[in-house]
N, C-alpha and C positions, 0 to 999 in steps of 0.2 A: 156677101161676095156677089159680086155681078161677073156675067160673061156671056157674050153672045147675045143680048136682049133676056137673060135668066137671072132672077135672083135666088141664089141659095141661100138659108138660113139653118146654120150647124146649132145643133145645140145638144144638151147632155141630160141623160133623161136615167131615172133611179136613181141609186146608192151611192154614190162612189168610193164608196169603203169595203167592198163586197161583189162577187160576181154579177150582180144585177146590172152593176154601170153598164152603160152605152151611151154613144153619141149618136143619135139623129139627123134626117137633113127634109126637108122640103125644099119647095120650091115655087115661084110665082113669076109670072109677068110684071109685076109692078111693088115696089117695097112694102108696101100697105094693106100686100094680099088680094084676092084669096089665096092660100096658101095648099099646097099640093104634097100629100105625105109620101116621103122620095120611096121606089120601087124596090129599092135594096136597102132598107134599112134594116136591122142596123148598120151603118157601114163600118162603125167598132163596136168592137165586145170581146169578152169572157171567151177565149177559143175550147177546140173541143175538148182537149185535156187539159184545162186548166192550169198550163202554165203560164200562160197570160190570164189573170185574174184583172178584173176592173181597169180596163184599158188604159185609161188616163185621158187629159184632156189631150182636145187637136189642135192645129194651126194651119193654114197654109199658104203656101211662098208662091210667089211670082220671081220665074225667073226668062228672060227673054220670051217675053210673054206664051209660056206655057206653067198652069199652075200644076203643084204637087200636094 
């Protein structure tokens, strides 16, 4: 994903069968890297009482150009 002169690159990092999953994000200037490990990561995961167990994968939508 691009936005603003930013590239971000989601990706899914552990288990995905088990409370370890998360998705991660970085970021970079240029698609090629260096790559920048984002500030808030994890931005999913395992909440604190475990009703949300191993998040699931992400997506997200462009809509009238603001993303979700």
């Amino acid at each position: 994903l691009k936005r603003n002169g930013i590239y971000y690159l989601m990706y899914s990092d552990k288990f995905c069968q088990n409370s370890t999953y998360q998705v991660k994000v970085s970021t970079s200037k240029s698609p090629i890297g260096p790559w920048t490990y984002g500030a808030k990561n994890p931005i999913l995961s395992t909440n604190s009482d475990t009703s949300v167990e191993g998040p699931g994968h992400h997506s997200m939508l462009l809509e009238r150009d603001r993303h979700f």
